[in-house]
N, C-alpha and C positions, 0 to 999 in steps of 0.2 A: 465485452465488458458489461456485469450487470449495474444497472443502475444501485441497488442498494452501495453496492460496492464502491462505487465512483463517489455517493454523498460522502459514506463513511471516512474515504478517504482524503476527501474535501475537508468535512469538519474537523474530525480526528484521524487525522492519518494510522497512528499504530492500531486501531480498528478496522482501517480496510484493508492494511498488509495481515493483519488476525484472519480476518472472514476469508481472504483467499489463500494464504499460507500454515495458515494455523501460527503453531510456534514453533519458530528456526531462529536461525541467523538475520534472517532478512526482516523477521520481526526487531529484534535487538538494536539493529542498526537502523532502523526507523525509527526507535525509542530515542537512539541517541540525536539523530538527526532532527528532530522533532523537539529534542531541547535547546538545542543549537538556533536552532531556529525554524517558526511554522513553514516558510513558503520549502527548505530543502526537503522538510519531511513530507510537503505534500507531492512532492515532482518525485521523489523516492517512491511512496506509496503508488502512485498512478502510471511509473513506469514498469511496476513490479504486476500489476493489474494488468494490463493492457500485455507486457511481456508472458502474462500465465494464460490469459483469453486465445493469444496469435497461439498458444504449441497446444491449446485446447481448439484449435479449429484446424492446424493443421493435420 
């Protein structure tokens, strides 16, 4: 997980699902998530991060 990524996704989540997915789906549903409210968009973002780091290291 890089650290920029991890802020990103702290302060503005659909920012750090952006920097590691670019734009899909998984963007769109952080967008929604994220209006619904902060804390689901951040646990969205950070598990989507940390889910792209593990199949990037394996």
């Amino acid at each position: 997980m890089g650290i920029i990524n991890v802020i990103a996704a702290i302060l503005l989540p659909p920012l750090g699902v952006f920097l590691t997915m670019g734009i899909s789906q998984a963007l769109l549903i952080n967008v929604l998530l994220t209006l619904l409210g902060w804390v689901p968009g951040i646990i969205h973002a950070l598990w989507l991060i940390s889910k792209k780091s593990e199949q990037a290291n394996a």
